[in-house]
C-alpha positions as CSV (number, residue, x, y, z in Angstrom):
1,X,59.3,13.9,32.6
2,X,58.2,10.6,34.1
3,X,56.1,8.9,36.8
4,X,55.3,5.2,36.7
5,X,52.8,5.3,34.5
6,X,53.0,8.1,31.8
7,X,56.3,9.3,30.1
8,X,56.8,12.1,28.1
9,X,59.7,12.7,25.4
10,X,60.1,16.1,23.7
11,X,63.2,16.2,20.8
12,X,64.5,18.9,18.4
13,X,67.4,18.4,15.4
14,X,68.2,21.1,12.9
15,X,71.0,20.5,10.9
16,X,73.1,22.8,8.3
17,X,75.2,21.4,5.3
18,X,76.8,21.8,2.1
19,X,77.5,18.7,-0.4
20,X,79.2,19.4,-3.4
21,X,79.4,17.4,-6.4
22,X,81.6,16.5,-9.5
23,X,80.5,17.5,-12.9
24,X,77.3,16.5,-13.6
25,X,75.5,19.8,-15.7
26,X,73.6,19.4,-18.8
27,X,72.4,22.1,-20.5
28,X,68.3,22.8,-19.8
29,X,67.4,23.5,-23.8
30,X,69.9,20.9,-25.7
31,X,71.2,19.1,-22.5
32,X,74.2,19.2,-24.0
33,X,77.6,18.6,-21.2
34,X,78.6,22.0,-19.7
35,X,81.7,22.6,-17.3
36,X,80.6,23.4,-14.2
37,X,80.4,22.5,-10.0
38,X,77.3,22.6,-8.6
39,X,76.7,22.0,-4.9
40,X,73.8,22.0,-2.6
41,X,72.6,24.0,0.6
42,X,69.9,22.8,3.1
43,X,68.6,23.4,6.5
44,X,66.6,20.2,7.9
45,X,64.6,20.8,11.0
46,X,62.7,18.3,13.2
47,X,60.7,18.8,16.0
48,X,58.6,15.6,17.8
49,X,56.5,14.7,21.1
50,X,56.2,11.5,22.5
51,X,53.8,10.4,25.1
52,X,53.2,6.6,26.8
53,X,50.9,5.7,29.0
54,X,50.0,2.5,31.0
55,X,46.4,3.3,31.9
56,X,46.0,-0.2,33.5
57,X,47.5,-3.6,33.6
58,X,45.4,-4.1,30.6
59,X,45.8,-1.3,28.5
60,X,48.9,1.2,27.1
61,X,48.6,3.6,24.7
62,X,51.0,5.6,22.9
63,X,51.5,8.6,21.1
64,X,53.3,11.0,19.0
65,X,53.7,13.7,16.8
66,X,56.3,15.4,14.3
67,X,56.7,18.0,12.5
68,X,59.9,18.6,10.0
69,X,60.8,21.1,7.1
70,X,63.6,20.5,5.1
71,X,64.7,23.4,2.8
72,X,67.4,22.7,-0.3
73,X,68.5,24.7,-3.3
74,X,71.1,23.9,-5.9
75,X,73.8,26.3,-6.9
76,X,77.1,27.1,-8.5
77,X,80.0,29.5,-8.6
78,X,81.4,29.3,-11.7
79,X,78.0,29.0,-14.1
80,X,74.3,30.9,-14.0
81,X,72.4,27.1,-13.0
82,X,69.5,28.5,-13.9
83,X,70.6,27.6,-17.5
84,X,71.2,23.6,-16.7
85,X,69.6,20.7,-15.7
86,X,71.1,20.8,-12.3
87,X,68.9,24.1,-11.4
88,X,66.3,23.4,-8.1
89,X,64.8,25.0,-5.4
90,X,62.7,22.0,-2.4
91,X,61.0,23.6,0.4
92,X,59.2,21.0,2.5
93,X,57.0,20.3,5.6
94,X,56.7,16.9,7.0
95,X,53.3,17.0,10.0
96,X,53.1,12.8,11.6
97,X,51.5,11.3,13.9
98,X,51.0,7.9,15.2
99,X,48.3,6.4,17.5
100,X,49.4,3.1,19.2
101,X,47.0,1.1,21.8
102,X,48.1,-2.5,23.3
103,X,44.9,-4.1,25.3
104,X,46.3,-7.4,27.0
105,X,43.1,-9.9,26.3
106,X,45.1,-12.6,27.7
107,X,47.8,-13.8,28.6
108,X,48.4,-15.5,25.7
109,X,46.9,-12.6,23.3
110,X,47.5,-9.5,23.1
111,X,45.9,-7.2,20.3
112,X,47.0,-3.4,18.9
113,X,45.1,-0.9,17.3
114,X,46.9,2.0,15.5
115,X,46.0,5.0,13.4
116,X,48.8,6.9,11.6
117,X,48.7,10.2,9.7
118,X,51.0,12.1,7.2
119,X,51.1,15.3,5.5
120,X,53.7,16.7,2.6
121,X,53.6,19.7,1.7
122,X,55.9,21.1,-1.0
123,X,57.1,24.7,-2.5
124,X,59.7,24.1,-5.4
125,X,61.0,25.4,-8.7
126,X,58.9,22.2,-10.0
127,X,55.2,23.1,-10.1
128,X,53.7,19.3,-8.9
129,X,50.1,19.2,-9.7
130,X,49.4,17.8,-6.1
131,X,51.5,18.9,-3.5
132,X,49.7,18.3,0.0
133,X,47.5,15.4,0.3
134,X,46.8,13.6,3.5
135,X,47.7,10.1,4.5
136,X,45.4,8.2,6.7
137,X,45.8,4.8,7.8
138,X,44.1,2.7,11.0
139,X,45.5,-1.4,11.5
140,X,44.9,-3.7,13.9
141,X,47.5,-6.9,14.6
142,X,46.4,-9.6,17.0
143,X,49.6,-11.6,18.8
144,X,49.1,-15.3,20.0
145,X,50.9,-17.4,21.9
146,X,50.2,-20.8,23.0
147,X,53.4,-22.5,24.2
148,X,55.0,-23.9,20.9
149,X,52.6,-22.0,18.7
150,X,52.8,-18.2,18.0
151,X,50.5,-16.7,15.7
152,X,50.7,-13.0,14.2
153,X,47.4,-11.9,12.2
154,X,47.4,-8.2,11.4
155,X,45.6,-5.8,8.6
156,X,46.4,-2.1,6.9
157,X,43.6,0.4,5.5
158,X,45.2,3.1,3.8
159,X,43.3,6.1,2.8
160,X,45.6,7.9,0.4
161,X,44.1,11.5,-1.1
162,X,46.2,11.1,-4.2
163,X,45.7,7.2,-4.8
164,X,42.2,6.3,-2.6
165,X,42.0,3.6,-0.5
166,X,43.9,-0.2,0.1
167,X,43.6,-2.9,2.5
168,X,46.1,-5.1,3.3
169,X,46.2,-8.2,5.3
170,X,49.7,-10.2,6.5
171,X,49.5,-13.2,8.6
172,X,52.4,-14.7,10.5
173,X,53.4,-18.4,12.3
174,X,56.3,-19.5,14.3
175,X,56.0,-23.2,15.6
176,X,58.9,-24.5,18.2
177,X,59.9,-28.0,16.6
178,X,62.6,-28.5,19.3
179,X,63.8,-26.2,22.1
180,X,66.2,-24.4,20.0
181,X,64.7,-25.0,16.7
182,X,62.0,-22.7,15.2
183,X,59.5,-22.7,12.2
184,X,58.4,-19.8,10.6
185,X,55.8,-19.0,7.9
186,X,54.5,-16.0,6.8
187,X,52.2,-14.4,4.3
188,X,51.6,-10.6,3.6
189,X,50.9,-7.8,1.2
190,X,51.7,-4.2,0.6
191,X,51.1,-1.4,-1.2
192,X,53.8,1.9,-2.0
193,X,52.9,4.9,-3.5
194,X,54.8,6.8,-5.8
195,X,56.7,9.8,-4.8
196,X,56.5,13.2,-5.6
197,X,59.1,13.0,-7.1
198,X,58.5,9.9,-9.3
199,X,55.2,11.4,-10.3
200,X,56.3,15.2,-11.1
201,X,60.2,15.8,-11.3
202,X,61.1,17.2,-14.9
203,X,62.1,15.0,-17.2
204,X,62.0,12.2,-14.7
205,X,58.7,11.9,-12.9
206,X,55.7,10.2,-14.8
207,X,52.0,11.3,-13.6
208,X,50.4,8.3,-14.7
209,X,52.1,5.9,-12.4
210,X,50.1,4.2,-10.2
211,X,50.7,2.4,-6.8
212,X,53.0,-0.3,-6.5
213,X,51.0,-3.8,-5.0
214,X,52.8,-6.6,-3.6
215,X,52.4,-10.4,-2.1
216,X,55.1,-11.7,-0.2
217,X,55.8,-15.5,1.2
218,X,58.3,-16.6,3.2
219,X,59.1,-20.0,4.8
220,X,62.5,-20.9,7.6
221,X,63.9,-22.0,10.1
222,X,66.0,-20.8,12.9
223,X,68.4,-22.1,15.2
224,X,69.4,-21.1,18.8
225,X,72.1,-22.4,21.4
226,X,74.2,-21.1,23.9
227,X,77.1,-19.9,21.1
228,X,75.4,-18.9,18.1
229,X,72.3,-18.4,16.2
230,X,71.3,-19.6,13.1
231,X,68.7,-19.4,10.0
232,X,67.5,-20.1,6.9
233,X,64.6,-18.7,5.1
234,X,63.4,-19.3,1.2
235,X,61.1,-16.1,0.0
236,X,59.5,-15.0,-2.9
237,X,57.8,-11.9,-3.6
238,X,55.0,-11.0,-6.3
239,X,55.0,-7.4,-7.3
240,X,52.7,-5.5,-9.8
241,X,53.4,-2.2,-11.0
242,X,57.1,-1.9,-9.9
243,X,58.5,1.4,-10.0
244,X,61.8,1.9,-11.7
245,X,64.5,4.1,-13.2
246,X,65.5,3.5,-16.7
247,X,69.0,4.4,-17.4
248,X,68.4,4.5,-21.0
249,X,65.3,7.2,-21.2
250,X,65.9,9.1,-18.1
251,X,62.8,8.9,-17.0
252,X,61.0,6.4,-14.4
253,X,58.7,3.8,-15.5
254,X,57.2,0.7,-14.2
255,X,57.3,-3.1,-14.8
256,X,53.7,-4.6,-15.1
257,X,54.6,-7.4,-12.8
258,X,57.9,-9.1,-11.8
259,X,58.8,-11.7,-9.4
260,X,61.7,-12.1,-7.0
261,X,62.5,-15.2,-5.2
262,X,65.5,-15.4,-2.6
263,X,66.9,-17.1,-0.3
264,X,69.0,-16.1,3.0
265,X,71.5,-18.0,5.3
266,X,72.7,-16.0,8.6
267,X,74.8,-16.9,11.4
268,X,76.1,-15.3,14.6
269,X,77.2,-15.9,18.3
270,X,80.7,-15.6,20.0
271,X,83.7,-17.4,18.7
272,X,87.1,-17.6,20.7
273,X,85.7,-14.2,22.4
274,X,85.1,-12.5,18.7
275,X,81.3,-11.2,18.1
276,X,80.8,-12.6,14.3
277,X,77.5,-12.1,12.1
278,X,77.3,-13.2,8.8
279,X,75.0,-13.3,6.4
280,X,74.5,-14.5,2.8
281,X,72.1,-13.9,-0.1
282,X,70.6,-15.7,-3.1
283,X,68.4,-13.1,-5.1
284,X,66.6,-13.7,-8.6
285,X,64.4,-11.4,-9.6
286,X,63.1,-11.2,-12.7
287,X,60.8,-9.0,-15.4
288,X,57.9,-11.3,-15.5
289,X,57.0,-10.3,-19.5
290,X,60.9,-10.1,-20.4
291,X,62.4,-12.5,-18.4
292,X,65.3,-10.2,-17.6
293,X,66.6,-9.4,-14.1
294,X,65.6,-6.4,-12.6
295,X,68.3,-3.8,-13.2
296,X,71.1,-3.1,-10.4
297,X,70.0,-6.5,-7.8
298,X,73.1,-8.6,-7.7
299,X,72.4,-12.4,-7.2
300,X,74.9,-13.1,-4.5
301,X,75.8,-10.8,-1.5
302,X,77.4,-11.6,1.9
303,X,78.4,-9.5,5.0
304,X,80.6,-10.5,7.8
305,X,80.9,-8.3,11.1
306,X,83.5,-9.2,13.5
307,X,83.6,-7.1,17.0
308,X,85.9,-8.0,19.9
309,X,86.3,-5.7,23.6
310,X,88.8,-5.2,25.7
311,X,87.9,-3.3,28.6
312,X,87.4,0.5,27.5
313,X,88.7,-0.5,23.8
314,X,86.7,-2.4,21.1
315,X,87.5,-3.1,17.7
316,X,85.5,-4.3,14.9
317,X,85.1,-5.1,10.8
318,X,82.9,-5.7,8.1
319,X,83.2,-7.5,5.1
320,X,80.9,-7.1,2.4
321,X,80.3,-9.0,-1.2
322,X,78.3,-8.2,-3.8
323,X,78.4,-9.9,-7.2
324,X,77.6,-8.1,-10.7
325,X,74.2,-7.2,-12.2
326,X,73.0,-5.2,-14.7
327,X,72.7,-1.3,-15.1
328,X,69.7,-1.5,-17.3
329,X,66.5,-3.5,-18.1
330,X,67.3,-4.4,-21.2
331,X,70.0,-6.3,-19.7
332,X,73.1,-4.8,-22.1
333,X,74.9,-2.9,-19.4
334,X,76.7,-4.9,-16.6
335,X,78.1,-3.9,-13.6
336,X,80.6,-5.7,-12.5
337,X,81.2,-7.3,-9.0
338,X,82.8,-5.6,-5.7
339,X,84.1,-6.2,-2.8
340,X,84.4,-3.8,0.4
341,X,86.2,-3.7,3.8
342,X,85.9,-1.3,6.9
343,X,87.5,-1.2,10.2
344,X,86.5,0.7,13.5
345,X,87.7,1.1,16.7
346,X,85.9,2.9,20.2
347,X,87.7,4.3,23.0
348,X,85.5,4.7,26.0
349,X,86.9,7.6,28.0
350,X,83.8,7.6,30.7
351,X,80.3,7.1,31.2
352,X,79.4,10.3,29.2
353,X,82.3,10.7,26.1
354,X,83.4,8.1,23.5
355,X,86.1,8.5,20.7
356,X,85.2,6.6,17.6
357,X,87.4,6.3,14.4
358,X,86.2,4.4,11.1
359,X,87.6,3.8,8.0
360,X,85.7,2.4,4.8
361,X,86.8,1.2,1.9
362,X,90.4,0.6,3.4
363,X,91.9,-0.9,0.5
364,X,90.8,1.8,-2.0
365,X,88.5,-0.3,-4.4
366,X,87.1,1.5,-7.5
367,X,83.3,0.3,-8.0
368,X,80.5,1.6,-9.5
369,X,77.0,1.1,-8.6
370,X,75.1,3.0,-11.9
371,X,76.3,4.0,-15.3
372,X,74.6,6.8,-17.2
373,X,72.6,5.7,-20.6
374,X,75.0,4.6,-23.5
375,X,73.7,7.9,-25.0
376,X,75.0,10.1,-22.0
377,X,78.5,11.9,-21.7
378,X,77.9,11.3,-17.9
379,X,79.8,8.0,-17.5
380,X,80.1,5.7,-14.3
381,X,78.5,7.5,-11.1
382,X,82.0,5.9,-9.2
383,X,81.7,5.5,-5.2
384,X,83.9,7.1,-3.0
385,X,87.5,5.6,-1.8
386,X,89.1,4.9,1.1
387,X,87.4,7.2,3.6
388,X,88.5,7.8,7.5
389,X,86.1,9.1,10.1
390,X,86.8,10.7,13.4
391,X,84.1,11.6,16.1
392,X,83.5,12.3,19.5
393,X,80.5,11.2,21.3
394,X,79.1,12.6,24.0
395,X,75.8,11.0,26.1
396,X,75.3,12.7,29.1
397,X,74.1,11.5,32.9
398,X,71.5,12.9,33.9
């Protein structure tokens, strides 16, 4: 329902499935391999309300509110899974909402306040010793502009029941050196709390992990003409208390601090009526106290996607790169290095119906992204092959 100044959006998903898996069962005493296929069931709901309003030429506000549940359970045919590993019953509740207010000080300023909330609550086979706190956060961002000069300042205050309270502050500049040449800076930090899951889980979870704090710099430049679009940008970002699997213990852990420094090149536009975007990476990240890279971050990736239409048809690719890096802290495990192609095509029937079909992986490449520890029976967790996707999409007029 709309007028011209307030809008309302009301949506609803529920979703059924079934994923199975390949052998994976331990036994829960010796954790011993056992022969058997265990698959999932779970029902995902989601239910939001969306409001915006322009109260005046000065002033917008708006907000919404979800609720989800998400229910999953673990079973097999052929063993009782009550006697492995693999054995595990999630039921979930998800309540957000979000607060959003623009006031137009200027017209070269233009400030938001927010306030966001979450709630998790959680019934499983795992008893977690805290399974509902509340999430509050309020922030403010202030937006400049004054012809060459743009300037973002914002700040975060995060009132966690599990992990108390953080403030964090980010500040943001972009200064036109040319008509199509940009500078950007920016500075800002975070914080990420651990999950449920990394706190709790059985023989996984740790409950004395603490929040993950981060400072991030970047510095770059970017690049506009009528063609194509360019950049460059050099980062590097400070993190304290990273949170981590280790392959070797099973178990998740955290790095005291680490530092990873990168740098990005990306271009796209139109060439000979092709759509290309590309993009390359240059990653080091590091254990601070080891000096070893981070496990499973390759140094070098690149993706290429190249789209073309004609009329109701369009076709398109990617290309994607990654070189190796390690499965494991200790650095003993490498992964070796991969690369991917997919192909798509659309078929535009009418306004309201379109007939996609993608394929990934056409040429069948075996990778892995993870190994098991060197003490596991598990192996290489290997990625799917060539895969081939039909669907039919249907938007209608209303």
């Amino acid at each position: 329902n709309a007028s011209q100044d307030l809008t309302f959006g009301l949506s609803y998903q529920f979703n059924d499935a079934r994923s199975e898996y390949d052998n994976n069962c331990s036994d829960a005493i010796s954790y011993a391999p056992l022969t058997c296929s265990p698959y999932s069931e779970s029902q995902t709901e989601a239910f939001n309300l969306s409001s915006d309003w322009d109260i005046n030429s000065l002033w917008s506000t708006q907000l919404t509110a979800g609720f989800s549940t998400d229910e999953s359970e673990i079973k097999a045919d052929d063993i009782d899974i009550n006697l492995t590993t693999s054995a595990a019953l999630y039921e979930t509740e998800k309540t957000d909402i979000s607060w959003l207010n623009n006031f137009q000080l200027h017209k070269t300023a233009l400030l938001t306040l927010g306030y966001d909330y979450l709630n998790e609550a959680v019934d499983s086979s795992t008893d977690y010793d805290e399974d509902e706190p509340d999430k509050h956060a309020y922030f403010f961002q202030l937006q400049l502009d004054y012809d060459a000069l743009a300037v973002n300042l914002g700040a975060r205050h995060d009132d966690n029941e599990a992990f108390g309270t953080h403030d964090t502050y980010n500040i943001g500049a972009g200064y036109d050196i040319t008509e199509n040449v940009k500078l950007i800076a920016s500075y800002g930090e975070a914080f990420k709390a651990p999950t449920f899951n990394d706190l709790y889980f059985p023989n996984f979870g740790n409950p004395d992990m603490v929040p993950e704090e981060s400072d991030t710099y970047e510095l770059g430049v970017k690049g506009f003409s009528d063609n194509f679009d360019w950049s460059v940008r050099a980062y590097r970002n400070d993190v304290d208390n990273l949170i981590q699997y280790n392959s070797e213990t099973f178990v998740n852990d955290q790095i005291s601090a680490a530092t990873m420094e990168g740098l990005e090149f990306t271009l796209g536009g139109e060439f000979y009526g092709w759509a290309i975007n590309s993009a390359i990476s240059f990653l080091d990240a590091e254990d601070d106290a080891t000096g070893n890279d981070l496990a499973r971050r390759p140094d070098q990736t690149i993706n290429i996607d190249i789209d073309r239409n004609f009329g109701r048809w369009s076709i398109g690719s990617t290309i994607y790169g990654s070189s190796s890096r390690y499965n494991d802290a200790d650095n003993t495990s490498e992964l070796s290095g991969y690369g991917l192609v997919a192909l798509r095509g659309t078929y535009t029937l009418n306004d309201e119906i379109q007939l996609r079909l993608k394929a990934d992986n056409i040429f069948d490449k075996d990778y892995v992204l993870a190994q098991a520890s060197s003490f596991s029976s598990l192996g290489d967790y290997q990625q799917p092959g060539t895969e081939v996707l039909f669907s039919v999409v249907y938007t209608p007029k209303f």
